[in-house]
C-alpha positions in Angstrom: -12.4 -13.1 -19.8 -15.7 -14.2 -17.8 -19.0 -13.0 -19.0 -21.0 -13.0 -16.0 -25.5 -11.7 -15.9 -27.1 -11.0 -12.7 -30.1 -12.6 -14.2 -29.0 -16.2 -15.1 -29.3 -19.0 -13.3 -25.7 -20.0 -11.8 -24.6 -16.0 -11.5 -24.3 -16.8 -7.2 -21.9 -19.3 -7.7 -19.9 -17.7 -10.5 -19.5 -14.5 -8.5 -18.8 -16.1 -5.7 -15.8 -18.2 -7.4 -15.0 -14.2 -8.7 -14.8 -13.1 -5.2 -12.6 -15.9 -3.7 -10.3 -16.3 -6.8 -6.7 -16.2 -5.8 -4.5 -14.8 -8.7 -1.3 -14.9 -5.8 1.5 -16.1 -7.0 1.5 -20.3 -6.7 5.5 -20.3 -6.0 6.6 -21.9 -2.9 8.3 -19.1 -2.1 7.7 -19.6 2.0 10.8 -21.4 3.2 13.6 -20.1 0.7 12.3 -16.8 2.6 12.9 -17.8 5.5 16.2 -19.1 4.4 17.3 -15.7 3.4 16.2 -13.7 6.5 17.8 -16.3 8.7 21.0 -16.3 6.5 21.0 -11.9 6.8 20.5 -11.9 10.4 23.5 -14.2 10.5 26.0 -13.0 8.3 24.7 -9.5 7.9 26.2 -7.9 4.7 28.5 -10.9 3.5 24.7 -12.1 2.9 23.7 -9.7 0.8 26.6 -9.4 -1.3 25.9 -13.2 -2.0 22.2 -12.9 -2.9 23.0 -9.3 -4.9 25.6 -11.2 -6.7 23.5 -14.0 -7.7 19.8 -11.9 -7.9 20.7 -9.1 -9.5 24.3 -9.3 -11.2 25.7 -6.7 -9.2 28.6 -6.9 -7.3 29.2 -5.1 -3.5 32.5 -4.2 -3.2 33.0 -0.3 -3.0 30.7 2.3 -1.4 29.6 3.5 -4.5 28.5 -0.3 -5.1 26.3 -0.4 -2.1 25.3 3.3 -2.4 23.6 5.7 -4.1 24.5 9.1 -2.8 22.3 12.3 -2.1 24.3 14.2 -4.6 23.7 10.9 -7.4 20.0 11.5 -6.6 20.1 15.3 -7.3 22.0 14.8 -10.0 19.8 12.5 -11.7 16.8 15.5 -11.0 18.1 17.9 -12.8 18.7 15.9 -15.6 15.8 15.6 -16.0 13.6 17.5 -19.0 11.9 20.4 -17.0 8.1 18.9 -17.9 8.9 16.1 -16.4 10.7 17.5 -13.2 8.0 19.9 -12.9 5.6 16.7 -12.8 7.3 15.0 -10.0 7.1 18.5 -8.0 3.2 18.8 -8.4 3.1 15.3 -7.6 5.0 15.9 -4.5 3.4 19.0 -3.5 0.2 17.2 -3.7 0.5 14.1 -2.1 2.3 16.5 0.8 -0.6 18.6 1.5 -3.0 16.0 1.1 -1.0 13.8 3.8 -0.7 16.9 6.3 -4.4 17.0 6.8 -3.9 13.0 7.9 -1.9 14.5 11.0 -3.4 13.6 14.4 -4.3 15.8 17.3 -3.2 14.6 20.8 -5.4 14.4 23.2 -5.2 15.5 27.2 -8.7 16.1 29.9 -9.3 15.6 32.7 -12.5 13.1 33.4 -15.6 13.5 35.7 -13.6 11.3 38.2 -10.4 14.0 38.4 -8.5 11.6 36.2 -6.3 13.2 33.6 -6.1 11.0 30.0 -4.6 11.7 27.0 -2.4 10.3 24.3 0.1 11.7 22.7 1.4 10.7 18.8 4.9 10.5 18.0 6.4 9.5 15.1 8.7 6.3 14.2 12.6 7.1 14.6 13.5 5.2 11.1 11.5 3.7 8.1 12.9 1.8 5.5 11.1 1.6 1.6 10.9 -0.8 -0.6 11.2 0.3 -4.4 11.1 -2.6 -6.8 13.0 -2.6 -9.9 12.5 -4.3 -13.4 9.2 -3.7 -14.7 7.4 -2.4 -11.4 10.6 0.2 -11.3 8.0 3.6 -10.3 9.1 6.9 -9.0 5.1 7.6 -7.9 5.4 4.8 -5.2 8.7 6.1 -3.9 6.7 9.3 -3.4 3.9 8.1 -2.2 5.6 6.1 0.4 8.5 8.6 1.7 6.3 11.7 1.6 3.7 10.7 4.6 6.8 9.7 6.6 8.2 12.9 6.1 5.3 14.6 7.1 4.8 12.1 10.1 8.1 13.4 11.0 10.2 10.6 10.6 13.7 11.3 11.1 15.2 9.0 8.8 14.4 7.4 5.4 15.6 4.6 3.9 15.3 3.7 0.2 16.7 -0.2 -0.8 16.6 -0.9 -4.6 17.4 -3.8 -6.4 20.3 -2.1 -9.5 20.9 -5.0 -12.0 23.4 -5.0 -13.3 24.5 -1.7 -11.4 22.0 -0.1 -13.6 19.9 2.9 -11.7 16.6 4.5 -12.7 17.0 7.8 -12.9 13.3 9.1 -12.5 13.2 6.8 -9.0 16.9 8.6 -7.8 14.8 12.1 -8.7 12.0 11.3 -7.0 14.3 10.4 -4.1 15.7 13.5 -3.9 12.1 15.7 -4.3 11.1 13.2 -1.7 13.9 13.8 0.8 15.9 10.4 1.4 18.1 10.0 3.6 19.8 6.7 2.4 19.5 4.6 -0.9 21.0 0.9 -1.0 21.3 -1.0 -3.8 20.0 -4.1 -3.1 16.4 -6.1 -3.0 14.5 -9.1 -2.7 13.6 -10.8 0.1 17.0 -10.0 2.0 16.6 -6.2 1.9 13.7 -6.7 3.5 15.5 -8.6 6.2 18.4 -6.4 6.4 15.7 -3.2 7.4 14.9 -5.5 9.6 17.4 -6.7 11.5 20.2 -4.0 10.3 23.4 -5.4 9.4 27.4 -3.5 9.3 26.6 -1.1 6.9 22.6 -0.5 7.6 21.3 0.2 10.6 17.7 -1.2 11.3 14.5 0.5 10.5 10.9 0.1 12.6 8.7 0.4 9.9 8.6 -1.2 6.0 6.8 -0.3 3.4 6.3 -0.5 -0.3 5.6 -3.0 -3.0 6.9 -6.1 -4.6 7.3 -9.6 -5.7 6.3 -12.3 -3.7 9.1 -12.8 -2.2 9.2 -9.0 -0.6 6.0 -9.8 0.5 6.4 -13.0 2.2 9.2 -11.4 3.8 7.2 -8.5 5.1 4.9 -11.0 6.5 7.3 -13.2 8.1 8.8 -9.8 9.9 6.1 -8.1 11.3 6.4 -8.4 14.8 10.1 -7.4 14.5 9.2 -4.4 12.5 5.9 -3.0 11.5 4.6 -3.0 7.6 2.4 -1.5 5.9 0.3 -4.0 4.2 0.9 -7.5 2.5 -0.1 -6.6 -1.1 -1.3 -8.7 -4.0 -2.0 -8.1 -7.6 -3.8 -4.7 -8.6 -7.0 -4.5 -9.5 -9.9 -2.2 -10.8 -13.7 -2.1 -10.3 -15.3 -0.3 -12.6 -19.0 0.7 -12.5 -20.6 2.1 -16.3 -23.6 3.3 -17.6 -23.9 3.5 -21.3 -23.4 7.1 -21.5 -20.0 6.7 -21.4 -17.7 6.6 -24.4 -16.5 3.2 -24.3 -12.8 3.5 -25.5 -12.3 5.7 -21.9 -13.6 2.7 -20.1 -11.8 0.0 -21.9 -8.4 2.1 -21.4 -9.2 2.6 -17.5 -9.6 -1.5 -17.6 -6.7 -1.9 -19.0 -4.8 1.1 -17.0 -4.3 -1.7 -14.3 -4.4 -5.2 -16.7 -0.9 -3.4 -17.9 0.8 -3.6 -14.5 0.8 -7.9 -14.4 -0.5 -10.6 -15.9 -1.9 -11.5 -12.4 -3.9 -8.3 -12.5 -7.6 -7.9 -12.4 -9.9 -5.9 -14.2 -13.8 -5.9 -13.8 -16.5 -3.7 -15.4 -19.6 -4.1 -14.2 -22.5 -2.1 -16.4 -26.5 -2.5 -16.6 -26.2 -2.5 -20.5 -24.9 -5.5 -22.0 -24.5 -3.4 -25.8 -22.1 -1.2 -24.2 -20.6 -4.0 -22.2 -19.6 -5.7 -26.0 -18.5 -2.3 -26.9 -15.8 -2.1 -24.4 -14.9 -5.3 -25.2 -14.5 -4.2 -28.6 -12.6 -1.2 -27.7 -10.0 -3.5 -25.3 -9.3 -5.6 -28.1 -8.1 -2.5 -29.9 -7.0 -0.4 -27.8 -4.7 -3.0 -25.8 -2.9 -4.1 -29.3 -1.6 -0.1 -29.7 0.2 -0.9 -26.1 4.1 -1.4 -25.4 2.3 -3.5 -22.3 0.1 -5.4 -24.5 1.3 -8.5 -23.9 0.7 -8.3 -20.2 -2.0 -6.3 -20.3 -4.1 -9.0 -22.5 -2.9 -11.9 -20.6 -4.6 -10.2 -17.7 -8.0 -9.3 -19.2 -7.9 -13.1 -20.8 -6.8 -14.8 -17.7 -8.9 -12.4 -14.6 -10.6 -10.0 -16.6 -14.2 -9.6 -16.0 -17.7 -8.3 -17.8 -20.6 -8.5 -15.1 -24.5 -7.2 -16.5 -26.7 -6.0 -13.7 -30.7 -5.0 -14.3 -30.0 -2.1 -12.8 -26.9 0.0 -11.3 -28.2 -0.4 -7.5 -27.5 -4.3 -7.7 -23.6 -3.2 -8.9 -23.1 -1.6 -5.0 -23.8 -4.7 -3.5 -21.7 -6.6 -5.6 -18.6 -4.2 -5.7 -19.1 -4.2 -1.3 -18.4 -8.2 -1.8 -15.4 -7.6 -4.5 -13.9 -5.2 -2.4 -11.4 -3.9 -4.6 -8.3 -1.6 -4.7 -9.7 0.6 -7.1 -13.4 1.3 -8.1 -14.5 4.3 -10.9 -17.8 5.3 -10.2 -18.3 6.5 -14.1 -22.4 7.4 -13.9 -24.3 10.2 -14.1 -25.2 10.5 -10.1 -22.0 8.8 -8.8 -22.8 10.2 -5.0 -25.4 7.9 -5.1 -23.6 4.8 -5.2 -20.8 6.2 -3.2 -23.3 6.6 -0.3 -23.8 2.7 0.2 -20.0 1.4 -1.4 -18.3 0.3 2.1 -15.7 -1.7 1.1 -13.0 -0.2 -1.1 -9.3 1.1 -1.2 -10.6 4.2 -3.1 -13.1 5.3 -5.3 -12.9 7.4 -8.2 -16.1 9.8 -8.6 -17.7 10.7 -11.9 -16.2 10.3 -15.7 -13.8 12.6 -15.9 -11.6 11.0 -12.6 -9.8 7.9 -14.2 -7.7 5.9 -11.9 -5.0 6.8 -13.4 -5.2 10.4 -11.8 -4.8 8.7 -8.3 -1.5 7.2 -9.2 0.1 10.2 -9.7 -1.1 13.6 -8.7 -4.6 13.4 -6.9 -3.4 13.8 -3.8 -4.2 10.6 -1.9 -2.5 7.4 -1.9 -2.1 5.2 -4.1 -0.5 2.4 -2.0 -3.7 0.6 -1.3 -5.2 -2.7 0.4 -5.8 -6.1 -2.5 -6.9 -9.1 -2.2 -10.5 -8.1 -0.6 -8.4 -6.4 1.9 -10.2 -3.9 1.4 -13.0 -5.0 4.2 -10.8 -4.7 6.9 -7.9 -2.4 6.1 -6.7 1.0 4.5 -4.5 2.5 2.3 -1.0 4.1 3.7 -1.3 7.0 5.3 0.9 9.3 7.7 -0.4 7.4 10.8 1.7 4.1 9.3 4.5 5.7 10.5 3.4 7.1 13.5 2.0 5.3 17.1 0.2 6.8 19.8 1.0 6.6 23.5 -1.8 7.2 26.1 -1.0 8.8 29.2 -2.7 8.8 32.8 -2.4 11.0 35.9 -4.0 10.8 39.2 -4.3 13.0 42.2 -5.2 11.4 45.7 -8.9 12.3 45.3 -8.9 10.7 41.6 -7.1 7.7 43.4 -10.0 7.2 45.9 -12.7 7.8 43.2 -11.8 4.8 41.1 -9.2 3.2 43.2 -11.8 0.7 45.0 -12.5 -0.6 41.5 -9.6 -1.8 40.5 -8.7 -3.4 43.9 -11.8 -5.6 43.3 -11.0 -6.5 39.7 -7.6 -7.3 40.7 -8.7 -9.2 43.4 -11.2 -11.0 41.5 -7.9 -11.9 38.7 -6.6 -13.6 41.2 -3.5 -10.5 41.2 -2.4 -9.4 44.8 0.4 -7.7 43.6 -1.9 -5.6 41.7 -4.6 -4.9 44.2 -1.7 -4.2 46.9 -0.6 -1.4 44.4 -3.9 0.4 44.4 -4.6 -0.5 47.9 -1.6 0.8 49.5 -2.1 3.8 48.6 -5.7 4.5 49.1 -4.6 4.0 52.7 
């Protein structure tokens, strides 16, 4: 873990090494991707029976191999202990009304010239999610990726997840089934991925992916875009979280370690302007991690990326979390607006003490299927409009024609187009 102090000679460079570390996986992972999608698109499902048969230790022979059916999935919710099924509803209901005030408006008017413009959103006709299994097996990102496509209005939804072994999770079938899937495969890795893509006999393609996973899903996600859109290419989590001493320290050493526990590759950060309480949390990590059934992962990750920065004062940590630009930041002060108003650059933020992370991942409302990596500078979290596009639309009368007609004649022209300035021109005659 990396003690860092705003006022010691050398901080620049250390943040700066902070900011650009890499904690991606180092596999060469690259071209056996592109082996796999190249090997799908050829031999369709005989490919992924292969690669499910050698991943995951499950054999596709019958439907029931390949498929999890709508009736498995509402099966498997009400099964479930009613505290628990009543927690995935509030978390559906939530994320559902949060996501319908995402919807867009269309547009139409008619300009100054007499030239009607608009655009008009539609949704995607199929979108395929990605649901890890193993240790990242969680029903909260099936809902928080099907639910904004159902309110987007896509028509259908398509759930692949890696069974090993044949084995199922039967929280991520029930979430399926509040959720409102039309389809769950059992397969994963890079060639599921690929199969969305490209369809195969049994799966017909998709035009959006999204969801988490190793590094494999998400070199393969990468390599496809183009052929189908994704959502993001995402990295390890992290936190950011800013502290004054008022805080109790254990709460703030378990929030650190809410996302250490997800990989070892994960990153934590507290930045604080009091370096008591900083050794204090530390204190508190070291206890409160070796009560965890994740303690192993989540201590590799504080040892390996975790962080401790000490500022003078908490208007130098807004400066500093705008050049982090992390998935997560808690704002845990007494005036957290204040260093909302200048934070630019984060997935989401988390205002006050009493809103851990934690909240987010679950039943806040908004999503939790957020941008890593410093992503966070130039790109969003999911939202409905991921699985939506928008389509502009133009209409001219004769007048309109002749208003801005000449304009376009000239430009063209000036391209070096005829064909395009005979278009316009023939009919302003």
């Amino acid at each position: 873990m990396q003690r860092l102090n705003i006022t010691e000679s050398g901080f620049e460079r250390a943040f700066d090494r902070l900011v650009d570390g890499r904690r991606e996986s180092d596999i060469e992972v690259r071209q056996d991707v592109a082996d796999i999608i190249a090997r799908v698109r050829a031999k369709g499902d005989a490919a992924l029976e292969e690669y499910t048969a050698r991943f995951d230790k499950h054999r596709l022979v019958d439907e029931s191999d390949w498929r999890i059916t709508p009736e498995d999935c509402s099966a498997a919710y009400q099964a479930l202990a009613p505290d628990l099924r009543d927690a995935l509803d509030l978390a559906a209901k939530r994320i559902e009304v949060y996501h319908r005030e995402q919807l867009p408006a269309d547009r139409d008017f008619t300009d100054e010239a007499g030239v009607r413009l608009g655009a008009r959103w539609s949704p995607v006709d199929a979108a395929g999610l990605y649901v890890p299994g193993g240790r990242a097996a969680y029903p909260s990102s099936l809902l928080m990726n099907a639910i904004p496509a159902k309110v987007a209005g896509v028509e259908r939804l398509v759930v692949v997840t890696p069974t090993r072994g044949g084995e199922t999770n039967s929280l991520v079938l029930a979430a399926a089934h509040v959720a409102g899937v039309d389809e769950v495969w059992r397969i994963g890795g890079a060639q599921a991925i690929a199969a969305l893509a490209y369809g195969t006999e049994r799966i017909a393609r998709v035009d959006v992916i999204t969801g988490p996973g190793n590094a494999w899903v998400a070199e393969a996600k990468r390599q496809l875009y183009g052929v189908v859109g994704i959502d993001m290419v995402a990295g390890p989590s992290e936190i950011l979280v800013i502290a004054d001493a008022d805080n109790d320290p254990d709460w703030i050493a378990v929030d650190l370690l809410s996302q250490a526990e997800h990989d070892p590759t994960s990153q934590s950060i507290l930045i604080t302007d009091d370096a008591a309480f900083a050794n204090q949390v530390e204190d508190r990590i070291d206890t409160q991690s070796a009560m965890l059934a994740t303690r192993t992962t989540a201590q590799a990750s504080w040892r390996d990326n975790g962080a401790m920065i000490v500022v003078e004062s908490l208007d130098q940590a807004v400066p500093l979390a705008n050049r982090l630009a992390a998935e997560h930041v808690e704002l845990a002060v007494a005036d957290p607006e204040a260093l909302f108003a200048g934070l630019r650059h984060a997935g989401s933020v988390f205002l006050g003490r009493h809103t851990p992370e934690a909240v987010g991942d679950y039943v806040a409302g908004p999503n939790h299927v957020l941008p890593t990596g410093r992503r966070a500078r130039f790109a969003s979290g999911l939202s409905v409009l991921d699985f939506m596009k928008r389509t502009s639309f133009i209409s001219l009368d004769p007048a309109a024609l002749a208003a801005i007609g000449p304009a376009a004649v000239a430009l063209a022209e000036a391209e070096g187009l005829p064909a395009h300035a005979h278009s316009v021109a023939m009919r302003l005659k």
